[in-house]
Every structure is written in structure tokens, then in C-alpha cells.
Residue, then its C-alpha position, 0 to 999 in steps of 0.5 A: x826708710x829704715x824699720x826703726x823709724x817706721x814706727x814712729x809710736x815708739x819713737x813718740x813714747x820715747x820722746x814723752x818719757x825723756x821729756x815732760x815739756x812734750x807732754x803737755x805741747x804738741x809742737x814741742x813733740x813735733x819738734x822732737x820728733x822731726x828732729x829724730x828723724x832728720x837727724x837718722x838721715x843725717x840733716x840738721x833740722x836746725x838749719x832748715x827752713x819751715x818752707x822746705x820742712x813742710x815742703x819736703x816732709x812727705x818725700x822725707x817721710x817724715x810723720x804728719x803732725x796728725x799722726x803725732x797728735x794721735x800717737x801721743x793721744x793713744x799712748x797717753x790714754x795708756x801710760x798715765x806716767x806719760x799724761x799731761x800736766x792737770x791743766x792741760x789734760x782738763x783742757x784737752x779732755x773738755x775740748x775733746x767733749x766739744x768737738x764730740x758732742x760737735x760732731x753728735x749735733x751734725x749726725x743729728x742734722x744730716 
């Protein structure tokens, strides 16, 4: 894999800063970002099937849609230019605070 694309955080900020519509969905990012990738090994993911996309992601080394949704968390925290629209920063701050406090009852119940 080449050194560029190890760090798909940079690649990630790139994305978010060239394209708003990114900001505010995490399959619009994925995309964009598995586009980069399949496009540096010289594969036009246009053409690909979903089946072999996700078949073959980990063997291509492609990013997990984890590691995307985590990337552009942090880097959204940081760069406020690179934020969400209003709505779905709301909506992902007070999904965020369910899944935390989810998380606080089951501590409190094991």
C-alpha cells in the first residue's frame, strides 16, 4: 500500500474541505473515499459490484466504514470549518448523548 494512502485521515480531511455534501453523510464520504483509493490502484469503482466492493475491501486495503466515521468525527471536532450543516450536527451530538448515557446504564447494571 502506498505511504499516501496509509493515512486515510489525510485523505478524509481532503475530501471534507472539497466537498460539503460529505459533511453531513457518512455514505456520501465512504464513497468518495473508497473512490480515492480505487482510483490510486487504478480500478474504476464505478464498475464494481457492492458484493465484490465489500468482499474484497480488507484484501485491497480499503478503510472500514468504522475507521471513516471515526476519522471524520475527529477531524470535525477540530476544524469547525469542516462541521456539518446545524441539523445534522444536532442530530449526531444528541444521538451521540443517547448512545452515551446507553452505555452509562449498562456500567451501572453489570
Amino acid at each position: 500500500m502506498d505511504k499516501q494512502l496509509r493515512n486515510s485521515k489525510a485523505i478524509i480531511h481532503q475530501i471534507l474541505a472539497e466537498q460539503p455534501i460529505c459533511r453531513n453523510s457518512d455514505s456520501f464520504l465512504e464513497l468518495e473515499v473508497l473512490r480515492v483509493y480505487a482510483k490510486h490502484m487504478n480500478m474504476d469503482i464505478e464498475r464494481m459490484t457492492v458484493l465484490s466492493l465489500y468482499t474484497f475491501r480488507d484484501k485491497w486495503g480499503f478503510p472500514k466504514p468504522e475507521t471513516i466515521r471515526r476519522n471524520r468525527q475527529k477531524l470535525q471536532a477540530k476544524y469547525p470549518e469542516l462541521a456539518a450543516d446545524g441539523k445534522i450536527a444536532a442530530y449526531r451530538k444528541l444521538n451521540e448523548e443517547r448512545v452515551r448515557g446507553y452505555l452509562r446504564d449498562e456500567e451501572y447494571e453489570s
